[in-house]
PyMOL Python script that loads the backbone (N, CA, C, O; Angstrom):
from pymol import cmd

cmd.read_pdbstr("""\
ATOM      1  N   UNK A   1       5.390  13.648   8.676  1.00  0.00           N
ATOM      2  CA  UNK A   1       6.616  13.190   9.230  1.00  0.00           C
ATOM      3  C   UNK A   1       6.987  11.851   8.611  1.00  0.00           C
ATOM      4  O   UNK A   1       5.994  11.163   8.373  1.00  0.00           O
ATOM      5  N   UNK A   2       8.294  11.231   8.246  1.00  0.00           N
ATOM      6  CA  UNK A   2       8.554  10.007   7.802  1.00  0.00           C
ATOM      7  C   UNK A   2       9.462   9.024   9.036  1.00  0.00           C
ATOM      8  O   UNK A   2      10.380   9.291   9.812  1.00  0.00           O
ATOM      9  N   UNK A   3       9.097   8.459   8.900  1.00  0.00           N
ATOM     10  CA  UNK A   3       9.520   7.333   9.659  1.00  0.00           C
ATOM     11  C   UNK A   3      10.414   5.921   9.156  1.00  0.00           C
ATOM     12  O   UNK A   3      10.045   5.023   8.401  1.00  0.00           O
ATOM     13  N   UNK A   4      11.482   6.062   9.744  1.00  0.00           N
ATOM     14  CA  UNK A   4      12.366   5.098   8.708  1.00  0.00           C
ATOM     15  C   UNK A   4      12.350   3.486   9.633  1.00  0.00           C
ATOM     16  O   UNK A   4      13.030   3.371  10.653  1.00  0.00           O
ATOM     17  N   UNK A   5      11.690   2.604   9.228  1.00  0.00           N
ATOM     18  CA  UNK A   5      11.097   1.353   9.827  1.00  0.00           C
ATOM     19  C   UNK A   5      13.120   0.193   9.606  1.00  0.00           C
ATOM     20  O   UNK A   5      13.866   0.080   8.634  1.00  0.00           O
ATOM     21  N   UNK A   6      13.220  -0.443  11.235  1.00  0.00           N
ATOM     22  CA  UNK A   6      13.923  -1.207  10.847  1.00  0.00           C
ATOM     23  C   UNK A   6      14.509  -2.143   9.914  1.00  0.00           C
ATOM     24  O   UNK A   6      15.682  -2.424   9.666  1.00  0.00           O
ATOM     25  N   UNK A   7      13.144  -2.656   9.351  1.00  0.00           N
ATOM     26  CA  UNK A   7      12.921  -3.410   8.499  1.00  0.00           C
ATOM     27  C   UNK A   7      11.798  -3.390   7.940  1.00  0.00           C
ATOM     28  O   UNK A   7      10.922  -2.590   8.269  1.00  0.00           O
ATOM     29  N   UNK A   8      11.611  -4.598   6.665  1.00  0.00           N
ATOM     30  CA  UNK A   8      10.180  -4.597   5.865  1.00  0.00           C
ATOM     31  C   UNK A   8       9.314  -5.158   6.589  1.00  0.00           C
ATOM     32  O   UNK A   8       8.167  -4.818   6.298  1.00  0.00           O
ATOM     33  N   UNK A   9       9.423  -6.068   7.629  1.00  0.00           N
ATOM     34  CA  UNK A   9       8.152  -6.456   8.186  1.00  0.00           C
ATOM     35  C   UNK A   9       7.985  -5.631   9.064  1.00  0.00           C
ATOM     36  O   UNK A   9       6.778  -5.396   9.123  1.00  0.00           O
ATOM     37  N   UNK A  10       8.611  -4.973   9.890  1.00  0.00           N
ATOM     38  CA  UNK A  10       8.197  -4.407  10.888  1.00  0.00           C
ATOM     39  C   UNK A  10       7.716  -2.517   9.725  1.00  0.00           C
ATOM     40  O   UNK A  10       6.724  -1.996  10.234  1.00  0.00           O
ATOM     41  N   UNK A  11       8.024  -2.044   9.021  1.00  0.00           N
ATOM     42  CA  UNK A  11       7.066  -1.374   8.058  1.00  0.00           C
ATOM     43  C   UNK A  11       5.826  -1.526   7.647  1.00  0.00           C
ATOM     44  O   UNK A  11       4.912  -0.741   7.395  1.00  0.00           O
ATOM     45  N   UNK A  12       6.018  -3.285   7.612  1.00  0.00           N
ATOM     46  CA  UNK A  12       4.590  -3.415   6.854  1.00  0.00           C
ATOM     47  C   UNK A  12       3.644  -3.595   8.503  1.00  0.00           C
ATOM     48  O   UNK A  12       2.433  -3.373   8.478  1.00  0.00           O
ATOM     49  N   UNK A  13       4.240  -3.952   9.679  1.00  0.00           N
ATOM     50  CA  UNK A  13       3.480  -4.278  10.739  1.00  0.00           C
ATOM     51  C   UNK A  13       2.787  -2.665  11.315  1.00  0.00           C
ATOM     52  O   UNK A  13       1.679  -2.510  11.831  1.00  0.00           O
ATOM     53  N   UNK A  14       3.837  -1.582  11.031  1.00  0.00           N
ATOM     54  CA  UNK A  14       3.777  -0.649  11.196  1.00  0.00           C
ATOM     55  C   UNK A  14       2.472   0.350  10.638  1.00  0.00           C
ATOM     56  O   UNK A  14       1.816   1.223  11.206  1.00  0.00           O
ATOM     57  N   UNK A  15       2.439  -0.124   9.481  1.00  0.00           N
ATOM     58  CA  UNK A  15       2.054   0.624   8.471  1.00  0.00           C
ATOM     59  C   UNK A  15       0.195  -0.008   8.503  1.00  0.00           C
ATOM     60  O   UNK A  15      -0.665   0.731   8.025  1.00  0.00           O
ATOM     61  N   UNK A  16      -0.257  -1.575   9.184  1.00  0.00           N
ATOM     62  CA  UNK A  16      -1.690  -1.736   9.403  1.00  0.00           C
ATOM     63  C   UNK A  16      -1.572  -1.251  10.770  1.00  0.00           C
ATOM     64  O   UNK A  16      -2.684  -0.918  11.182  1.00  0.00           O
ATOM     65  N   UNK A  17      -0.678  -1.088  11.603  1.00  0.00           N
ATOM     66  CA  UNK A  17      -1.170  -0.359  12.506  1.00  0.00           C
ATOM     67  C   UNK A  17      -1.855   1.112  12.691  1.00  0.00           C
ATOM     68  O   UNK A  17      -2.823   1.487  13.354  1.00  0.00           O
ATOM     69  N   UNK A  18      -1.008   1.738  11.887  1.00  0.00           N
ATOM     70  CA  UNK A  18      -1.361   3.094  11.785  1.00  0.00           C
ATOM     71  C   UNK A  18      -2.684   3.581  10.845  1.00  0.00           C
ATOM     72  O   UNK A  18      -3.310   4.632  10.713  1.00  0.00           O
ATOM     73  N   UNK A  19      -2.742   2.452  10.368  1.00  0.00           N
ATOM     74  CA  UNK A  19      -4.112   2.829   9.573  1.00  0.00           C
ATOM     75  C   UNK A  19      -5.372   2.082   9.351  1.00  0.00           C
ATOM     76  O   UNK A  19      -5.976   1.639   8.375  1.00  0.00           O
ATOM     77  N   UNK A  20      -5.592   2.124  11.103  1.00  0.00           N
ATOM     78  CA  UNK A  20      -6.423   1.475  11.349  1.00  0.00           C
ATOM     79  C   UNK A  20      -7.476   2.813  12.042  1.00  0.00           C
ATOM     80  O   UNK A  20      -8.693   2.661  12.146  1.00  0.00           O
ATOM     81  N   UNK A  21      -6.968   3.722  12.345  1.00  0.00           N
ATOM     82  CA  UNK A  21      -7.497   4.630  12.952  1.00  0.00           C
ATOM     83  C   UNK A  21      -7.839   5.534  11.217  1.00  0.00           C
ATOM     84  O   UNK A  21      -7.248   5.557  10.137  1.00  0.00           O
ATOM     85  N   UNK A  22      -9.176   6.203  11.799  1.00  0.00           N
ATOM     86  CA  UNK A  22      -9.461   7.469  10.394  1.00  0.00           C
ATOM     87  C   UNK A  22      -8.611   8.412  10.320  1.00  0.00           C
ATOM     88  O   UNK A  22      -8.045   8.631   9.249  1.00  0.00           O
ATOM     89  N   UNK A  23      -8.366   9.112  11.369  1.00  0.00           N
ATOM     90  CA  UNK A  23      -7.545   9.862  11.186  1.00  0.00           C
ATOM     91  C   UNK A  23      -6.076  10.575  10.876  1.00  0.00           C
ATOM     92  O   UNK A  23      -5.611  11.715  10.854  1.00  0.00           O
ATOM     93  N   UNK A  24      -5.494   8.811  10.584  1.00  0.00           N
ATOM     94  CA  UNK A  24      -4.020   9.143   9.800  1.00  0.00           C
ATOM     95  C   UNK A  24      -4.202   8.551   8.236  1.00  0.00           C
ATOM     96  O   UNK A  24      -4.958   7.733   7.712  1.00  0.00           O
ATOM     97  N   UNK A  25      -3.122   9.389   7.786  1.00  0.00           N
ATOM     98  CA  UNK A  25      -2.748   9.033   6.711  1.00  0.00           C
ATOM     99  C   UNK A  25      -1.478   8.990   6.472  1.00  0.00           C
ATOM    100  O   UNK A  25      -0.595   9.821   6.686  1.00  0.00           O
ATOM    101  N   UNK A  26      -1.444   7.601   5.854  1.00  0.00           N
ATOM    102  CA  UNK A  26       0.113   6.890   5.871  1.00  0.00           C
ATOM    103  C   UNK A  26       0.292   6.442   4.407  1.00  0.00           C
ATOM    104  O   UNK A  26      -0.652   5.966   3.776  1.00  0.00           O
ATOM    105  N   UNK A  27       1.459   6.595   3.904  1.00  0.00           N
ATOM    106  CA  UNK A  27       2.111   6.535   2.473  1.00  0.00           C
ATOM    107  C   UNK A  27       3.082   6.035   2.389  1.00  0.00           C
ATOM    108  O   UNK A  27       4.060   6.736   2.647  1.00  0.00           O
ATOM    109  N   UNK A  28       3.281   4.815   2.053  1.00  0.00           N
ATOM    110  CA  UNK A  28       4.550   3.748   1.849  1.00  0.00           C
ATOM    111  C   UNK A  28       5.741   4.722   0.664  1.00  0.00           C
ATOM    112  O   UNK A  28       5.453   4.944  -0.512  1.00  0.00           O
ATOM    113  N   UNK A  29       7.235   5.240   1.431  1.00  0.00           N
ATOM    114  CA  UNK A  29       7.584   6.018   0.488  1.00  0.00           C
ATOM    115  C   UNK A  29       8.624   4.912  -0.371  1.00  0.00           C
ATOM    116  O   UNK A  29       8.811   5.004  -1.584  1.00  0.00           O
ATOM    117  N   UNK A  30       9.194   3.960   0.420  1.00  0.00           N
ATOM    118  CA  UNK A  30      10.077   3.025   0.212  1.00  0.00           C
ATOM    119  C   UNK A  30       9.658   1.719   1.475  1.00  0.00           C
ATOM    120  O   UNK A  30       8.796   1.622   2.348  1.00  0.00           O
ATOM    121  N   UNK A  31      10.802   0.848   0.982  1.00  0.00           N
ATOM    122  CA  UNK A  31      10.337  -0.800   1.441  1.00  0.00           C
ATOM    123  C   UNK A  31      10.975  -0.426   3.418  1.00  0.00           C
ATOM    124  O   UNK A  31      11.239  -1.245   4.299  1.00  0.00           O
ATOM    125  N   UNK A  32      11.006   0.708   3.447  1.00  0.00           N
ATOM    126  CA  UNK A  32      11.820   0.919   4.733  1.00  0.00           C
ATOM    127  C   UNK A  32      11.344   2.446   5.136  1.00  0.00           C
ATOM    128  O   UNK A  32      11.885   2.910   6.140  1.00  0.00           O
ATOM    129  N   UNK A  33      10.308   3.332   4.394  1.00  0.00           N
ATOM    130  CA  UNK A  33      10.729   4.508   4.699  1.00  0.00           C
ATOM    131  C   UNK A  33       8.786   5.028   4.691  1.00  0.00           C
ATOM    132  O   UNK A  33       8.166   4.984   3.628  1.00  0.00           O
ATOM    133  N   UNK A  34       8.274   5.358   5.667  1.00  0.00           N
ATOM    134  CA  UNK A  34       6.535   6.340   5.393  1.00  0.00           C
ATOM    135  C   UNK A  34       6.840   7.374   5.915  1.00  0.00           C
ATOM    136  O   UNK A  34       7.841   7.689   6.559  1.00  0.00           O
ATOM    137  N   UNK A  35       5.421   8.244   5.462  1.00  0.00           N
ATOM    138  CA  UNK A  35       5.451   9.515   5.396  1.00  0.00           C
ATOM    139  C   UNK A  35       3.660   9.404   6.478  1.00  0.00           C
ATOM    140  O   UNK A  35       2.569   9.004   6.072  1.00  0.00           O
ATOM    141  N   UNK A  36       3.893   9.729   7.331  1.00  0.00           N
ATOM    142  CA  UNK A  36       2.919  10.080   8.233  1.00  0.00           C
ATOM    143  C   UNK A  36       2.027  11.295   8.299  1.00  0.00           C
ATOM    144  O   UNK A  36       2.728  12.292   8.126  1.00  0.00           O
ATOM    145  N   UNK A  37       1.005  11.547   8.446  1.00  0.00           N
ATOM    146  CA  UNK A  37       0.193  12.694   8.526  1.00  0.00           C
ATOM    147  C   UNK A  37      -1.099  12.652   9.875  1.00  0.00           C
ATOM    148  O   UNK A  37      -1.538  11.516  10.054  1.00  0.00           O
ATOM    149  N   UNK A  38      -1.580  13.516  10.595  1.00  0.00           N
ATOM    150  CA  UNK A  38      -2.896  13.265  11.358  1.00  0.00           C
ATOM    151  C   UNK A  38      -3.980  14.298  10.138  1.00  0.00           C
ATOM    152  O   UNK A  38      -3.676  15.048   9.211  1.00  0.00           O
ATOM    153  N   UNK A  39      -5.083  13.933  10.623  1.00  0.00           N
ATOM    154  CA  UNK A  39      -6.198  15.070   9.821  1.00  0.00           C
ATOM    155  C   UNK A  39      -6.338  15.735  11.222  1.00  0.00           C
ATOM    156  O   UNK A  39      -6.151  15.349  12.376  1.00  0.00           O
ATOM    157  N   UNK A  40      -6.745  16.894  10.643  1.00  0.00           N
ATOM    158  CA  UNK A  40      -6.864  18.080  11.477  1.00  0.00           C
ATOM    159  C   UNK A  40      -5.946  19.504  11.721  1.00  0.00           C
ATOM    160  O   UNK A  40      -5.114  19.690  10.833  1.00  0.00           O
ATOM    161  N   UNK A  41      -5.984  20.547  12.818  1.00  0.00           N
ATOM    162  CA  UNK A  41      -5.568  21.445  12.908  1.00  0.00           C
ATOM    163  C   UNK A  41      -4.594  21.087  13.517  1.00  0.00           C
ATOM    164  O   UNK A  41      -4.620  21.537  14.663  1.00  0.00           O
ATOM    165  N   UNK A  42      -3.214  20.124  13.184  1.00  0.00           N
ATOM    166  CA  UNK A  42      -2.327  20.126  14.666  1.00  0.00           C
ATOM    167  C   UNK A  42      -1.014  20.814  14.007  1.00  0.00           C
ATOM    168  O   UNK A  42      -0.647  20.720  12.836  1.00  0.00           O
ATOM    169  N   UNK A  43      -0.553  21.357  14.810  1.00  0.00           N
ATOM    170  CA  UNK A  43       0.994  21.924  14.177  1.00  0.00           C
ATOM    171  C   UNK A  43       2.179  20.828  14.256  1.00  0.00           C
ATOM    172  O   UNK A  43       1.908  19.633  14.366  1.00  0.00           O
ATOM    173  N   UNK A  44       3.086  21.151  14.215  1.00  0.00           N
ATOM    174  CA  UNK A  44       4.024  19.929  13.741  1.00  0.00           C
ATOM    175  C   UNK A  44       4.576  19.317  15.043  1.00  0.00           C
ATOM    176  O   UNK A  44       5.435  18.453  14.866  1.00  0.00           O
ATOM    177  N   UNK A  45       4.286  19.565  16.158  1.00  0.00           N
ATOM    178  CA  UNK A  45       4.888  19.541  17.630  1.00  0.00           C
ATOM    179  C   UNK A  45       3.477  18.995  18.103  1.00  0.00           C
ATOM    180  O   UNK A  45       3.649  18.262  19.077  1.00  0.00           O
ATOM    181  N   UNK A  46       2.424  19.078  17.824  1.00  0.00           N
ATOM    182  CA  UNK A  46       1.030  18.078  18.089  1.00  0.00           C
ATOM    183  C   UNK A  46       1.943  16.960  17.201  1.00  0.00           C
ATOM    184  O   UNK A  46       2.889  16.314  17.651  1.00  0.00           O
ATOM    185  N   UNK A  47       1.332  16.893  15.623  1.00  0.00           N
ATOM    186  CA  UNK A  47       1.886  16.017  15.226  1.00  0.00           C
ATOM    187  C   UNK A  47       3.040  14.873  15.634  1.00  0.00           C
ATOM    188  O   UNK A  47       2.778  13.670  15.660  1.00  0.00           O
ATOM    189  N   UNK A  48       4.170  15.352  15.903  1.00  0.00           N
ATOM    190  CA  UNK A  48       5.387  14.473  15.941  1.00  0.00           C
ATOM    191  C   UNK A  48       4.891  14.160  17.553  1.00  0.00           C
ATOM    192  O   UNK A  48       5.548  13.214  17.986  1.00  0.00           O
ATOM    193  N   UNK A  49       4.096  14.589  18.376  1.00  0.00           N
ATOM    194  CA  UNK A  49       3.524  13.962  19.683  1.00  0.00           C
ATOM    195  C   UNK A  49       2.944  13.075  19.943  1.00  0.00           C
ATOM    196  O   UNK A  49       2.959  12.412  20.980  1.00  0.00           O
ATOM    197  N   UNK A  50       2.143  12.914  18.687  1.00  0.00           N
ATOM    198  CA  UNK A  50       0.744  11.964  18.722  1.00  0.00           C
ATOM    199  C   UNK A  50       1.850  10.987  18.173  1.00  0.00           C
ATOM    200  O   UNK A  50       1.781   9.894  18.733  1.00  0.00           O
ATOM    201  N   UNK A  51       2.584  11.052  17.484  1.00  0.00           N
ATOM    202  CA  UNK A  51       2.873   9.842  16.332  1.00  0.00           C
ATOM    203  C   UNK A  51       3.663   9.685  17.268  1.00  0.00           C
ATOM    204  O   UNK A  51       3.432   8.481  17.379  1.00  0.00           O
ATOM    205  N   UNK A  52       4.649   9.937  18.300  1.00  0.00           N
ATOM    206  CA  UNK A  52       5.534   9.030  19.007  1.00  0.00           C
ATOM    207  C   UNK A  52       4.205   8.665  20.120  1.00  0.00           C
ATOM    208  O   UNK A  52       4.202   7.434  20.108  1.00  0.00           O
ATOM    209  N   UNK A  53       3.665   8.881  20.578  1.00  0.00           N
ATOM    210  CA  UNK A  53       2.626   8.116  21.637  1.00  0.00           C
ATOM    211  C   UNK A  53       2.313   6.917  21.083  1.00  0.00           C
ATOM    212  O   UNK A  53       2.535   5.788  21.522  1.00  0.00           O
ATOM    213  N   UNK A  54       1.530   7.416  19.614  1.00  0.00           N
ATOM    214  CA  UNK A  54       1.107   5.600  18.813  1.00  0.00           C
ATOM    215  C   UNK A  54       2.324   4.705  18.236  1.00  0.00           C
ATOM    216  O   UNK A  54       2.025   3.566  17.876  1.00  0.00           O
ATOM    217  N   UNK A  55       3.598   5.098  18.123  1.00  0.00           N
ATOM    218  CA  UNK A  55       4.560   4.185  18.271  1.00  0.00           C
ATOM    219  C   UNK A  55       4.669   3.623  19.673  1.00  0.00           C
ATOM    220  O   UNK A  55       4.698   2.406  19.858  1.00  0.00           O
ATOM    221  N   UNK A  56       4.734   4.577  20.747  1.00  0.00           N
ATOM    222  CA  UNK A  56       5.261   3.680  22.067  1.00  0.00           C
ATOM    223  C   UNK A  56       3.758   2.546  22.618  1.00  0.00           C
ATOM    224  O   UNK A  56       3.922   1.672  23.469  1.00  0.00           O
ATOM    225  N   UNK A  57       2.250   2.831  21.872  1.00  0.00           N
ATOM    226  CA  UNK A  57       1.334   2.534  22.019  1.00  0.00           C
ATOM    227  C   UNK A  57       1.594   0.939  21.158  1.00  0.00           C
ATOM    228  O   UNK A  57       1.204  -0.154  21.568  1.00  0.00           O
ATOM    229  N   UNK A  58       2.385   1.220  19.837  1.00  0.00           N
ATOM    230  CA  UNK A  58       2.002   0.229  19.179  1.00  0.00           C
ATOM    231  C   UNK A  58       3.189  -1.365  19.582  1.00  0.00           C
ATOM    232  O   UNK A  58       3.094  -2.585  19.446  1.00  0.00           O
ATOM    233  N   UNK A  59       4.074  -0.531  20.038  1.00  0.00           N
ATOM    234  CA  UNK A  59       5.096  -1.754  20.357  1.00  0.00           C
ATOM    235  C   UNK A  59       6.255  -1.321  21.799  1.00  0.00           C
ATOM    236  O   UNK A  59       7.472  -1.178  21.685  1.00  0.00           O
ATOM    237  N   UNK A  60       5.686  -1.223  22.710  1.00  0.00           N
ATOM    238  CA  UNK A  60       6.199  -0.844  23.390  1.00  0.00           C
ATOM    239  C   UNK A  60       7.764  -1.370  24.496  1.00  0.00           C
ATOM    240  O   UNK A  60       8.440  -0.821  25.366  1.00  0.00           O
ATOM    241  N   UNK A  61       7.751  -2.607  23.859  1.00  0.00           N
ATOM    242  CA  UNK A  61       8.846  -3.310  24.615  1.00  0.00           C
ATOM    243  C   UNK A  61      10.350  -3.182  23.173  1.00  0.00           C
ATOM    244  O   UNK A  61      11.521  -3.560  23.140  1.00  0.00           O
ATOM    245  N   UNK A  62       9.708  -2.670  22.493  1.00  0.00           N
ATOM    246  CA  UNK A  62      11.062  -2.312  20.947  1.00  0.00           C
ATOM    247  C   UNK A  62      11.534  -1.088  21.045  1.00  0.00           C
ATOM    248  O   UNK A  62      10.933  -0.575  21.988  1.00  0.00           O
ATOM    249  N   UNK A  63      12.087  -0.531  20.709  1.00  0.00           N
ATOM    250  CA  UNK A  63      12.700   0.854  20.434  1.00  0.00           C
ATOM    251  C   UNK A  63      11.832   1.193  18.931  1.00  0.00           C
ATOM    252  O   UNK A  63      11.667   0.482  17.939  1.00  0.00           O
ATOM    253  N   UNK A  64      11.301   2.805  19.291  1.00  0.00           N
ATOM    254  CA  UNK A  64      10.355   2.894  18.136  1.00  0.00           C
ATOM    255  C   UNK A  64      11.455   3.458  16.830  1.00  0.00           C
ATOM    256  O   UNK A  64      12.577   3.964  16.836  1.00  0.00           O
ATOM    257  N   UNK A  65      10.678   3.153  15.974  1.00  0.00           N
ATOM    258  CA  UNK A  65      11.696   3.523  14.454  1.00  0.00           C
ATOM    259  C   UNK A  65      11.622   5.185  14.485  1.00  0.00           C
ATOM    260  O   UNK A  65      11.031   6.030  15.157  1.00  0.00           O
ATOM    261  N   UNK A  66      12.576   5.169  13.352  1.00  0.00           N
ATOM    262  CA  UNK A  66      13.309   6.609  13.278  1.00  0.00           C
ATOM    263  C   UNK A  66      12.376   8.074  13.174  1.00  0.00           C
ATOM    264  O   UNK A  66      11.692   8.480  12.235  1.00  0.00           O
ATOM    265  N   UNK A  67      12.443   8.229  13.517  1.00  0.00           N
ATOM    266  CA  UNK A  67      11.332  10.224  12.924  1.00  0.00           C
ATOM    267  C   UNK A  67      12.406  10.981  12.262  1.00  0.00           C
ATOM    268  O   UNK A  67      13.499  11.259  12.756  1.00  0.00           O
ATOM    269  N   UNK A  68      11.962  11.291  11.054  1.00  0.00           N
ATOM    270  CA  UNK A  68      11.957  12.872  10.478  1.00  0.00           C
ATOM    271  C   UNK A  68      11.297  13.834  10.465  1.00  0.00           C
ATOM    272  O   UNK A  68      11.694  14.848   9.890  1.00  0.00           O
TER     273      UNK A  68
END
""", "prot")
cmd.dss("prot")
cmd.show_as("cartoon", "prot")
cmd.util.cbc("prot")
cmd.orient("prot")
């Protein structure tokens, strides 16, 4: 899934958050734009679940950035 970050700091704040855990993998596609992944068996409705939980986990008083 990609995620389009307000801005560059909040991308780059974004982006040690998420990969701090083993089990994602995160890919800077642009200065504004990642491409998210979990490891494992999840279908795309696990996926886009987990990743809005660890957005509302990671900053919860902001409005989380965009999903594709």
């Amino acid at each position: 899934m990609r995620i389009h970050a307000h801005d560059e700091d909040e991308l780059q704040s974004l982006l040690l958050y998420l990969t701090r855990t083993p089990d994602t993998v995160v890919t800077a596609l642009s200065d504004l734009e990642l491409e998210v992944s979990f490891l494992g068996s999840l279908n795309d409705h696990a996926q886009r679940t987990l990743l809005r939980k660890r957005l509302n986990d990671w900053r919860p008083e902001r409005p989380p950035p965009r999903l594709n």
